[in-house]
N, C-alpha and C positions, 0 to 999 in steps of 0.2 A: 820675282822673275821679270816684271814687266820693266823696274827697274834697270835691273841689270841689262836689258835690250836697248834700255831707250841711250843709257852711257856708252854705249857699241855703237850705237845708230851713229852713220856719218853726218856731222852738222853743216847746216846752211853756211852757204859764203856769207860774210859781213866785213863792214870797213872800219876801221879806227877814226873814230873824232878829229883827231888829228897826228898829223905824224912828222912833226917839228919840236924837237922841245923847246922849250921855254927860256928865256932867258934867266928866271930866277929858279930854276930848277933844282932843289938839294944835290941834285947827284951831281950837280956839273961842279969840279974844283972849286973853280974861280966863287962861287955862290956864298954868303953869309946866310945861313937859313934864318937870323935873325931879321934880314932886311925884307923878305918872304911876303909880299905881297897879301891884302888880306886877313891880318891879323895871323901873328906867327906863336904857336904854342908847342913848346920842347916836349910836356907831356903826351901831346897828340901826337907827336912826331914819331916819338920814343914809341908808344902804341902802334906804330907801323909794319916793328919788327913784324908781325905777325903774317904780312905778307911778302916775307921773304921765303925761297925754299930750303931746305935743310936735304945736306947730305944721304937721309932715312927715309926722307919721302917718297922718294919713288916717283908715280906717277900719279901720286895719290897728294900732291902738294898743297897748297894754301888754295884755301878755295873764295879769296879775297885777294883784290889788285889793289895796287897805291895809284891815288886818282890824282890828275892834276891839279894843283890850287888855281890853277887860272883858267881853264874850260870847264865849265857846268858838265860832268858825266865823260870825261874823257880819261883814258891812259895815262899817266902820267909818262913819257917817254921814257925819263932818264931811268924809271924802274923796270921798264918795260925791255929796253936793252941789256941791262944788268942781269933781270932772270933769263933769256933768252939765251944767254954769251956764258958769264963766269959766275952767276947764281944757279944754272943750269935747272932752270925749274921747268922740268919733263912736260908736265902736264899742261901749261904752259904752250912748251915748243909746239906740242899735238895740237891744240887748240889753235895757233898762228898759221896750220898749213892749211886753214878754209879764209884767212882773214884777205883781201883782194886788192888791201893797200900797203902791204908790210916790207914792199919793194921799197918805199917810199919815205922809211924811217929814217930819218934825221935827227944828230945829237951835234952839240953846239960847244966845243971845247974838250979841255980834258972831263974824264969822269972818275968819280969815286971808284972805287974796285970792290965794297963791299959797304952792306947797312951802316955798320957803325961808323963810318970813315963821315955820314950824311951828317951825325949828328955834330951841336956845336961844343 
């Protein structure tokens, strides 16, 4: 029970790392994930699916984000708007109406419209 109180409990305001993407970001078109800043690995990539939402989910979705390769512990943007927009990841949405910088979200070109389209 305690659980189930504490995922009802309204959450603290908090802010995004940042709210700019990147310029080598996989979701932006223009992007080569091969040229991906950092040492770039197709199998890690491919292992991302997992934070995309699906259809079944519900509100009950991926309970892991795709993190930026270029800030230490931030959003990664270009996934960030993706599930927000036309990956519609619910739980997600509910989770961004306590975030206090999400006005502030910026994507830099065209974008992918779906996981697979990131890979190379």
């Amino acid at each position: 029970m305690a659980n189930e109180a504490q995922s009802r409990a309204p959450r603290s305001p908090w802010k995004l790392k940042r709210t700019a993407q990147c310029m080598k970001c996989p979701w932006r078109v223009e992007t080569d994930p091969h040229e991906i800043p950092n040492g770039y690995s197709e199998e890690r990539h491919r292992a991302l699916e997992r934070t995309i939402a699906k259809p079944s989910d519900g509100i009950f979705g991926p309970a892991s984000a795709m993190a930026c390769h270029e800030t230490d512990d931030a959003h990664c943007i270009g996934w960030l708007v993706n599930q927000l927009g036309p990956g519609n990841n619910i739980g997600l949405r509910i989770r961004m109406m306590t975030c206090e910088n999400a006005n502030k979200i910026r994507v830099r070109g065209e974008q992918h419209a779906c996981f697979e389209d990131t890979l190379p």
